[in-house]
C-alpha positions as CSV (number, residue, x, y, z in Angstrom):
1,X,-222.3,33.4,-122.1
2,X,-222.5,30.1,-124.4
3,X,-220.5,31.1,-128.0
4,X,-220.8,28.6,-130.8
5,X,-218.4,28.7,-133.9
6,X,-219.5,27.4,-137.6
7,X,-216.3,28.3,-138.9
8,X,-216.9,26.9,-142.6
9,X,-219.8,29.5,-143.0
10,X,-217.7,32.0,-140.8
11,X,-220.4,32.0,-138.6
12,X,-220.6,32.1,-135.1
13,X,-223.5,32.8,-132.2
14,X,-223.2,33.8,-129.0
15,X,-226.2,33.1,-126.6
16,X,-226.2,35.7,-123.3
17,X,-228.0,35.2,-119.6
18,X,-227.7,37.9,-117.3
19,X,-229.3,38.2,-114.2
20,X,-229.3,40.9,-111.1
21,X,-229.0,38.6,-107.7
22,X,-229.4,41.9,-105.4
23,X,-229.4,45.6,-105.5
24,X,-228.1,47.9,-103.3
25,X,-228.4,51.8,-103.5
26,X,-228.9,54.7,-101.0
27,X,-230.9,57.6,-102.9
28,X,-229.6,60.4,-100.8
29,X,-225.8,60.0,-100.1
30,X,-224.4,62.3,-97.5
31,X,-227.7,64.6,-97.2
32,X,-226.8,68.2,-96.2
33,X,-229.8,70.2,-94.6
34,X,-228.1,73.1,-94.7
35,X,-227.9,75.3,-97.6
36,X,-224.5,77.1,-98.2
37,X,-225.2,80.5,-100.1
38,X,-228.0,82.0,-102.1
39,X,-228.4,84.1,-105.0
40,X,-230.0,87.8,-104.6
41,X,-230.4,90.4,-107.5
42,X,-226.9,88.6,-109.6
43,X,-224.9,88.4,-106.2
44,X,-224.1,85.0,-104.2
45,X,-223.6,84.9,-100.6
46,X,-222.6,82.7,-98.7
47,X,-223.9,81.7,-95.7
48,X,-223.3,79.2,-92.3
49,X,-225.7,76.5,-91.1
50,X,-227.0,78.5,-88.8
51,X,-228.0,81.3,-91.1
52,X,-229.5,79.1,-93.3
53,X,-231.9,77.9,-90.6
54,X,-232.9,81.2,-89.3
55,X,-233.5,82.2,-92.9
56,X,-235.8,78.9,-93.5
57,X,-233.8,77.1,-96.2
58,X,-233.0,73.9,-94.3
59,X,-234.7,71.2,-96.5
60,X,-235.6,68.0,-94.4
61,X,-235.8,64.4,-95.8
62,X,-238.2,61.4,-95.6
63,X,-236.6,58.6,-93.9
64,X,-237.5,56.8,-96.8
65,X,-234.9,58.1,-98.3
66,X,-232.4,57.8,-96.6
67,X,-232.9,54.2,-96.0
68,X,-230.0,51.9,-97.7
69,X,-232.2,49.5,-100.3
70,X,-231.2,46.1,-99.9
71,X,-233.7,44.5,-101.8
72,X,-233.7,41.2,-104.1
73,X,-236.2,42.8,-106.9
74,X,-236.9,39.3,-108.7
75,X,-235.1,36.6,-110.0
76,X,-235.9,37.1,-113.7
77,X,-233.1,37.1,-116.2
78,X,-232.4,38.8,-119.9
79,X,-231.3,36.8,-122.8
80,X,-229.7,37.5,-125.6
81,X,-228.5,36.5,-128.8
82,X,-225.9,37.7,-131.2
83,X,-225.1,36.2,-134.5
84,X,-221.9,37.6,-136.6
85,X,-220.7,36.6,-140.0
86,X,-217.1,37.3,-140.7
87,X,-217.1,40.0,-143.9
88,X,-213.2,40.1,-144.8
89,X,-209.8,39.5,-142.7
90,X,-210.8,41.4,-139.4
91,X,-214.2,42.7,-140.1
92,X,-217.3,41.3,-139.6
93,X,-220.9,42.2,-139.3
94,X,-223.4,41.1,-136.4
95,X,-227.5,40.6,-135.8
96,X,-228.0,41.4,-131.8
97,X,-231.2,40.8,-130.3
98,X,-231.6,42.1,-127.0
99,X,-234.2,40.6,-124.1
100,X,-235.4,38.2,-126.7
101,X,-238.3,36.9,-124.5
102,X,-239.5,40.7,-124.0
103,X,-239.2,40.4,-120.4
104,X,-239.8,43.4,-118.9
105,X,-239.1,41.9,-115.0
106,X,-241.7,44.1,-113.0
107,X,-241.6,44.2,-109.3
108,X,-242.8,46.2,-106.9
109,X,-240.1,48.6,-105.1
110,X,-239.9,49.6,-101.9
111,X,-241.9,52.2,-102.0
112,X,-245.2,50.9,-103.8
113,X,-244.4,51.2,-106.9
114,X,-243.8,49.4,-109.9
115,X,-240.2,49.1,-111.9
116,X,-239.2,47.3,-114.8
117,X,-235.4,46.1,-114.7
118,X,-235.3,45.1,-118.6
119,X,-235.8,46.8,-121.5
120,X,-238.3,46.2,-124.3
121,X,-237.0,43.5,-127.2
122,X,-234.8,45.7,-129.5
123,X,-232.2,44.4,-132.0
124,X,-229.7,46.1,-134.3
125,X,-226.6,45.3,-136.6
126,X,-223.2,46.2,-135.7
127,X,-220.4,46.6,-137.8
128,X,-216.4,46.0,-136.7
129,X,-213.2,46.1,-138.1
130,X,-209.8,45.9,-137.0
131,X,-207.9,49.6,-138.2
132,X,-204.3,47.4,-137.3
133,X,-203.3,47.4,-140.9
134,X,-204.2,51.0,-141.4
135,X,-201.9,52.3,-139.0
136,X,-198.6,49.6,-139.3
């Protein structure tokens, strides 16, 4: 994060780099074949793991997904850029714009397909204020 002041003009901008070195996630945490009740006509039961078996509602799971990802997606980055102009004593009013290169930062995942880890350019103002006076 690089900040610049232009305190005469009560002014300043503050220029943003992020970037994701790696990425870890497990889809399924803890899977559980087994169910543990059902509903029949408004009523639950509950039922054991062997019961669930014999009844057929053990789910099974791709290894795929079970698999911890590890993977380094890309090594793209988001910038950003926020300019803010100082309205009154503890207010001011700010320009943000978001991914400002539109980077969308495709990669393929592990499984084939492709992912975008930035969002599209969007921008917006922002309004703050301080509320201290209001409640002293």
């Amino acid at each position: 994060r690089l900040a610049s002041d232009f305190k005469p003009l009560g002014i300043w901008l503050t220029f943003k780099a992020q970037q994701v070195l790696w990425r870890q996630s497990l889809k399924i945490s803890d899977p559980k074949p087994a169910a543990v009740g059902y509903y029949q006509d408004g009523e639950y039961y509950t039922i054991d793991a062997q019961t669930s078996e014999k009844m057929g509602f053990n789910k099974t799971y791709n290894e795929l997904y079970l698999a911890t990802d590890k993977s380094k997606p890309n090594d793209q980055w988001l910038f950003s850029v926020v300019v803010s102009k100082s309205v009154f004593k503890g207010a001011e009013v700010s320009l943000f714009i978001e991914n400002i290169f539109n980077d969308r930062a495709y990669y393929v995942d592990r499984e084939g397909y492709y992912r975008s880890r930035n969002p599209e350019i969007f921008w917006g103002i922002a309004f703050s204020s301080k509320l201290d006076d209001i409640f002293n």
